[in-house]
C-alpha positions as CSV (number, residue, x, y, z in Angstrom):
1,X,22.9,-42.6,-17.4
2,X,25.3,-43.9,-15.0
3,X,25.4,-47.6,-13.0
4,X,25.9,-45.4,-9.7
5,X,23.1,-43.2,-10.8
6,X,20.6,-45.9,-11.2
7,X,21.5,-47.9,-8.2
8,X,21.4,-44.3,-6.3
9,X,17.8,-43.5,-8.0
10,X,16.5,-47.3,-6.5
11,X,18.7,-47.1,-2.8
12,X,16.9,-43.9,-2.5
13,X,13.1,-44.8,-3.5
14,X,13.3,-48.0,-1.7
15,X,14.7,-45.8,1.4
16,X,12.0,-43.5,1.7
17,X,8.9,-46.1,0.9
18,X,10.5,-48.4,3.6
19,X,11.4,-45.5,5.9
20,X,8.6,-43.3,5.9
21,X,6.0,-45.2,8.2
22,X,8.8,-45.4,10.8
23,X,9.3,-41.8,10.8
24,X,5.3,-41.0,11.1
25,X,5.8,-43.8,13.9
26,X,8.7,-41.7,15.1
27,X,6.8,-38.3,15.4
28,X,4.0,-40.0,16.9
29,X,5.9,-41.1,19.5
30,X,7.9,-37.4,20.0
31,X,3.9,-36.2,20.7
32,X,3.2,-38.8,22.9
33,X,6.5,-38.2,25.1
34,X,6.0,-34.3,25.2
35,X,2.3,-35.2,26.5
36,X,3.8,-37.5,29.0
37,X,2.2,-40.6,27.5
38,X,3.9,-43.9,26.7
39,X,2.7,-43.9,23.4
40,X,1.9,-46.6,20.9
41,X,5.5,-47.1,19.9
42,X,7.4,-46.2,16.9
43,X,6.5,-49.5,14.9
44,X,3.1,-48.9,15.2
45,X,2.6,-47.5,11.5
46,X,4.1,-50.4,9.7
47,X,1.4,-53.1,12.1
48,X,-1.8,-50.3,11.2
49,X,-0.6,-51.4,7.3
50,X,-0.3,-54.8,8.2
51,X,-3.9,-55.1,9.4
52,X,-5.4,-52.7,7.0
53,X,-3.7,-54.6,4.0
54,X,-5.4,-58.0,5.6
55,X,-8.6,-57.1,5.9
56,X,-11.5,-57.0,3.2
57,X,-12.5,-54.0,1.5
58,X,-15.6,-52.4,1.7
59,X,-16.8,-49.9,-1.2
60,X,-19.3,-46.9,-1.4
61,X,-22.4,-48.1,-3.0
62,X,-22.1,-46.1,-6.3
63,X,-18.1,-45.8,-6.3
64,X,-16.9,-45.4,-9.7
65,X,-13.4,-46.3,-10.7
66,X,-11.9,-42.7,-9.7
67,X,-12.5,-44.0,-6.0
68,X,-10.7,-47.2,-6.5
69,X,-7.9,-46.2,-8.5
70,X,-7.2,-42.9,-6.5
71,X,-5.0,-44.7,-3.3
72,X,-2.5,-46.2,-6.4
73,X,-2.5,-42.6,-7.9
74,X,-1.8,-41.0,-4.7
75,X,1.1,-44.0,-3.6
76,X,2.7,-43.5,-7.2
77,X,2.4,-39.4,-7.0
78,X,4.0,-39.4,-3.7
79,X,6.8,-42.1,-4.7
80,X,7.6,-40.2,-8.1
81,X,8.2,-37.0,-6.0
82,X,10.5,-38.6,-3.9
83,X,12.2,-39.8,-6.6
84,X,12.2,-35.8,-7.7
85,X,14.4,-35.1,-4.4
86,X,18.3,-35.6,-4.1
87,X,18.1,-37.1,-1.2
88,X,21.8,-39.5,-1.0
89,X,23.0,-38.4,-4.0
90,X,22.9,-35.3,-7.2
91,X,23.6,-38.2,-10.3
92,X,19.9,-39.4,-10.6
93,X,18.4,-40.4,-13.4
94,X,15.3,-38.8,-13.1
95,X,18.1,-35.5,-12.2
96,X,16.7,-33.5,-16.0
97,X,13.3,-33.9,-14.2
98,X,13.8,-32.7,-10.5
99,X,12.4,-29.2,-11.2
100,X,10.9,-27.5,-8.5
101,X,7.8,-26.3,-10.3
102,X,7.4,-29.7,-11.9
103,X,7.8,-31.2,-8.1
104,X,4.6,-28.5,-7.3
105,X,2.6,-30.1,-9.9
106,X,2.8,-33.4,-8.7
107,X,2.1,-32.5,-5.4
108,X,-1.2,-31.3,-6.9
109,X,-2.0,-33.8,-8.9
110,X,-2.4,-36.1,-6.5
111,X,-4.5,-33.2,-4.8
112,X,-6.9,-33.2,-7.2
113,X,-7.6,-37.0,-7.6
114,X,-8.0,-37.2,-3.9
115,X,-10.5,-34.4,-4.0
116,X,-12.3,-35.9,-7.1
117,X,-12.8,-39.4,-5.7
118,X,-14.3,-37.5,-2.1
119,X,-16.6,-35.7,-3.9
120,X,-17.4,-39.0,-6.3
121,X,-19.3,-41.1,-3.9
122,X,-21.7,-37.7,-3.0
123,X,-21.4,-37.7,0.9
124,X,-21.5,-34.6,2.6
125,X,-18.4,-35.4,4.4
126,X,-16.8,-35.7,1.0
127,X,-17.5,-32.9,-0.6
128,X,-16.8,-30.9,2.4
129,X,-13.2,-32.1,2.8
130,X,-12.8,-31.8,-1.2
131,X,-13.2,-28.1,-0.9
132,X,-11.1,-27.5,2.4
133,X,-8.4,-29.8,0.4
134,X,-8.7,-27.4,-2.1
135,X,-8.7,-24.0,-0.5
136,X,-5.7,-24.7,1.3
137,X,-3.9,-26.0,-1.6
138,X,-5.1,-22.8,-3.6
139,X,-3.2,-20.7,-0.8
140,X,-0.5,-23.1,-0.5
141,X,0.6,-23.9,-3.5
142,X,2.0,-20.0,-4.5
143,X,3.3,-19.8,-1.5
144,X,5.8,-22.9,-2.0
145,X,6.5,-22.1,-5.4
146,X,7.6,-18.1,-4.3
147,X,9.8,-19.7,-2.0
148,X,11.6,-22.5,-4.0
149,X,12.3,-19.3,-6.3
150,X,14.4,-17.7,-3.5
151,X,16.6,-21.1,-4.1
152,X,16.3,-20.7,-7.6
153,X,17.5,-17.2,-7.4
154,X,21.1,-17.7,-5.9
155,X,21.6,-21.1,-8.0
156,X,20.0,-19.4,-10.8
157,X,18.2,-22.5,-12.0
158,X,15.2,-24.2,-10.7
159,X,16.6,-27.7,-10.7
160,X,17.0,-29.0,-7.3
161,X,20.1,-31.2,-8.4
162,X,21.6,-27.6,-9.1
163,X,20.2,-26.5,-6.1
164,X,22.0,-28.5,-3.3
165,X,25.1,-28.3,-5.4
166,X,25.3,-25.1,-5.7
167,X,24.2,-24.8,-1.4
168,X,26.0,-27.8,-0.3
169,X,29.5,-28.3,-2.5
170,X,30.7,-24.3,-3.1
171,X,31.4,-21.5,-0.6
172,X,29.5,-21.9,1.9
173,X,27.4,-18.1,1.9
174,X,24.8,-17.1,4.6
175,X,21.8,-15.6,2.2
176,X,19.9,-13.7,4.4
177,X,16.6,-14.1,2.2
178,X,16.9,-17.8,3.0
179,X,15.4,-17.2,6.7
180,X,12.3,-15.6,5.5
181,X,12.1,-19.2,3.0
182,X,13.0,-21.5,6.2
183,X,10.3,-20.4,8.0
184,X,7.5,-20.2,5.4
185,X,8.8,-23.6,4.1
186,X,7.8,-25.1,8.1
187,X,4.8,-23.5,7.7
188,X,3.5,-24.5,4.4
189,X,5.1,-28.2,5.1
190,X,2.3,-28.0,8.3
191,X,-0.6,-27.2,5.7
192,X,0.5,-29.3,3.1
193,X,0.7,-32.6,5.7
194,X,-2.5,-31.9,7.4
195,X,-0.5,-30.6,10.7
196,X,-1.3,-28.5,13.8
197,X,-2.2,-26.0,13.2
198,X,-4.1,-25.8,10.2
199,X,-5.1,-29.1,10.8
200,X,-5.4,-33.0,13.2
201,X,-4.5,-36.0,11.8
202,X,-5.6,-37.0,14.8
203,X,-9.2,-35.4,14.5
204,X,-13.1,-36.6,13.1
205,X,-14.6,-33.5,14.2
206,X,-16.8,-31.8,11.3
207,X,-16.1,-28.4,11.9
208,X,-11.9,-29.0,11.9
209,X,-10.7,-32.3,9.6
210,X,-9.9,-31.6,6.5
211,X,-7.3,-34.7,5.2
212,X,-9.6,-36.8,7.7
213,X,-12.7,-36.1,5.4
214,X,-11.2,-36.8,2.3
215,X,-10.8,-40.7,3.1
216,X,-13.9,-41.4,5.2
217,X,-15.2,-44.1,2.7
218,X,-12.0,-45.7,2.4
219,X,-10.9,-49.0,3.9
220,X,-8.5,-52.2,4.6
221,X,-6.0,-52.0,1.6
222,X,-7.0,-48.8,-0.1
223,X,-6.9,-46.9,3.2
224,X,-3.9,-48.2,3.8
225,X,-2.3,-47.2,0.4
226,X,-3.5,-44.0,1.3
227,X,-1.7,-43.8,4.7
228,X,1.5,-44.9,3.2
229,X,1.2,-42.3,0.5
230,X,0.3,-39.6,3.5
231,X,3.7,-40.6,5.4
232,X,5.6,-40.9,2.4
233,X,4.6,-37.4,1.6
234,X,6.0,-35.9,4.9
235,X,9.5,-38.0,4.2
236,X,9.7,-35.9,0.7
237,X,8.9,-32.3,2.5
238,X,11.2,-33.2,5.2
239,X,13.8,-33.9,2.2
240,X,12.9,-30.9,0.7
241,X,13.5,-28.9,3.8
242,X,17.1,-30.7,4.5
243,X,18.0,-30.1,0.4
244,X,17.6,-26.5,0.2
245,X,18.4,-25.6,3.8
246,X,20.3,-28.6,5.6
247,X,22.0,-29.9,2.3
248,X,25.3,-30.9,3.5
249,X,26.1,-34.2,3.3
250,X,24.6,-35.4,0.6
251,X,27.3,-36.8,-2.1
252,X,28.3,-35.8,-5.1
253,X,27.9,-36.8,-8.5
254,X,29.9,-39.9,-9.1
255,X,30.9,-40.3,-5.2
256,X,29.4,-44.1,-4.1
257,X,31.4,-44.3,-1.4
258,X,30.3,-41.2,0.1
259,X,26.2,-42.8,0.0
260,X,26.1,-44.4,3.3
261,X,27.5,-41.1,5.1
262,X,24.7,-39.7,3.1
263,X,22.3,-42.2,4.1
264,X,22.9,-41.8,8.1
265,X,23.1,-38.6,7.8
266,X,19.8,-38.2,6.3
267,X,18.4,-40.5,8.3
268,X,19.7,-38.3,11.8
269,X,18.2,-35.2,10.1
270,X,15.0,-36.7,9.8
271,X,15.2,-37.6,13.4
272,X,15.5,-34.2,14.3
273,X,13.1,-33.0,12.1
274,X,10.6,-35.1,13.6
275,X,11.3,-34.6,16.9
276,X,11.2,-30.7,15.7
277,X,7.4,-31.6,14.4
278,X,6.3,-33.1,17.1
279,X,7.3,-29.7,19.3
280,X,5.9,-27.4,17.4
281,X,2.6,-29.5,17.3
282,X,2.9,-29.9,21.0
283,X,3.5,-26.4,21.8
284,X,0.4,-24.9,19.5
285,X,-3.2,-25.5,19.4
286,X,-5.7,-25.8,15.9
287,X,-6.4,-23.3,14.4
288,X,-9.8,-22.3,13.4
289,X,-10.4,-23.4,9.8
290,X,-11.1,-19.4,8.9
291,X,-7.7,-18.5,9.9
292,X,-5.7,-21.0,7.5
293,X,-5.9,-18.4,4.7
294,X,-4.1,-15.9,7.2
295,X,-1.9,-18.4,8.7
296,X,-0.9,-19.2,4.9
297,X,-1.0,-15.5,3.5
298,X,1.6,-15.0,6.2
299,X,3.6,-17.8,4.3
300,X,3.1,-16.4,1.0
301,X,4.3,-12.6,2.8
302,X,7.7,-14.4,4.3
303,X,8.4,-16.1,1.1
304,X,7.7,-12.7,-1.0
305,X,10.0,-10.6,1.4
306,X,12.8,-13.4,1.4
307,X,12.6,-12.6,-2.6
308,X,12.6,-8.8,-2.5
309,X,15.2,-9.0,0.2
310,X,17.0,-10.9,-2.2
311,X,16.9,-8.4,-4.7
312,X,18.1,-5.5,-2.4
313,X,20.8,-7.2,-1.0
314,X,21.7,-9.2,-3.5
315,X,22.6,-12.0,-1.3
């Protein structure tokens, strides 16, 4: 385990946990501008924690400690992943660890606590977003995994430190069965974040929210923990996306002076990505709720053909 590696390992967790409420800020903002709105402002995130994590907090009559510990499970599940993702660098610590199919897992992990402590306190609401969490995890889940083995196909491993070296520091190859994975990768990342269209972030309608539902009961700090965790979460997919498709410029193993290039570079991608969000939102309505299995069967298909296309061409 190297110095560079471990300083790397903390530049980069203390990046995203400081970073992500600005970008939820960011995309926020994107939406507002494309709606011709002013908007709240790109801070606004960080002053929502602020008040949240001053006020007192109110429990569910009958809460047990599942509900009180779940926000800390889902802030540490979403801060291990992004430790998971090379992000400014390949030498991480936690490198032997960054498998894909281990990085799945922890995404539902914290799934399944968040759908446990809903469904503790016995509200309707509760139950009813635990299931909808659920379902669309069930169809999400397979889909994201068939498509991080497209990756794991031309690196031939399914580490994702082997992954963007093998993308981002050798010949550089157009793989044809990667566009079939871009495009189911955007639309599982809009599942998987509570997005338009499968769902509103923005929404407390019954017969849409999903995410919304979940964290009904919660308040002041632990809702807050839990709104960090959520914007953390679309920092990791977003770093997902720019390993395995946008890799370049992350540094090598070794290479410090190449981590702040890597650092403003990642933090211009994210921009874009963002701003990318934030149009696709704009530009499409919700979906029903009994059209998110087709929406993600049609990710599971894309993913599945970008495999056998794989295989034919062998590219």
């Amino acid at each position: 385990m190297s110095l560079s590696g471990v300083l790397n390992q903390l530049l980069q967790s203390l990046l995203v946990v400081a970073a992500a409420p600005l970008l939820m800020g960011w995309v926020n903002q994107c939406r507002a501008w494309l709606a011709n709105r002013r908007g709240p402002g790109i801070l606004q995130p960080y002053r929502t924690l602020h008040k949240l994590f001053h006020k007192d907090a109110a429990l569910a009559e009958g809460a047990s400690w599942l509900f009180r510990v779940n926000p800390y499970i889902q802030l540490g599940a979403m801060v291990l992943a992004a430790s998971l993702v090379p992000m400014l660098a390949v030498d991480l610590p936690l490198a032997p660890a960054a498998d894909v199919i281990a990085l799945v897992g922890v995404f539902a992990v914290a799934r399944v606590f968040a759908s446990l402590a809903a469904m503790d306190i016995g509200t309707a609401f509760g139950s009813l977003g635990a299931r909808r969490e659920m379902f669309v995890g069930a169809l999400a889940e397979p889909a994201l995994l068939i498509l991080f083995f497209n990756f794991s196909l031309v690196s031939h491993s399914t580490s994702l430190t082997t992954i963007v070296q093998t993308l981002a520091h050798q010949q550089f190859v157009l793989h044809a069965s990667l566009a079939f994975a871009a495009v189911a990768f955007v639309m599982v990342l809009l599942a998987e974040n509570a997005r338009i269209p499968v769902d509103n972030p923005a929404t407390h309608l019954e017969l849409t929210m999903i995410h919304e539902a979940l964290i009904l009961e919660y308040s002041a700090r632990h809702l807050a923990l839990i709104e960090w965790a959520v914007a953390i979460k679309l920092f990791v997919y977003f770093a997902i996306g720019i390993a395995c498709f946008l890799p370049w410029g992350i540094a090598q193993a070794g290479d410090w002076a190449a981590v702040p290039l890597a650092t403003g570079l990642l933090l211009g991608k994210m921009a874009l990505a963002g701003a990318g969000l934030a149009v696709v939102e704009t530009v499409n309505a919700k979906l029903r709720l009994f059209r998110a299995p087709e929406f993600l069967a049609t990710a599971f298909l894309l993913a599945m053909l970008g495999l056998l296309l794989h295989f034919v061409l062998q590219v």
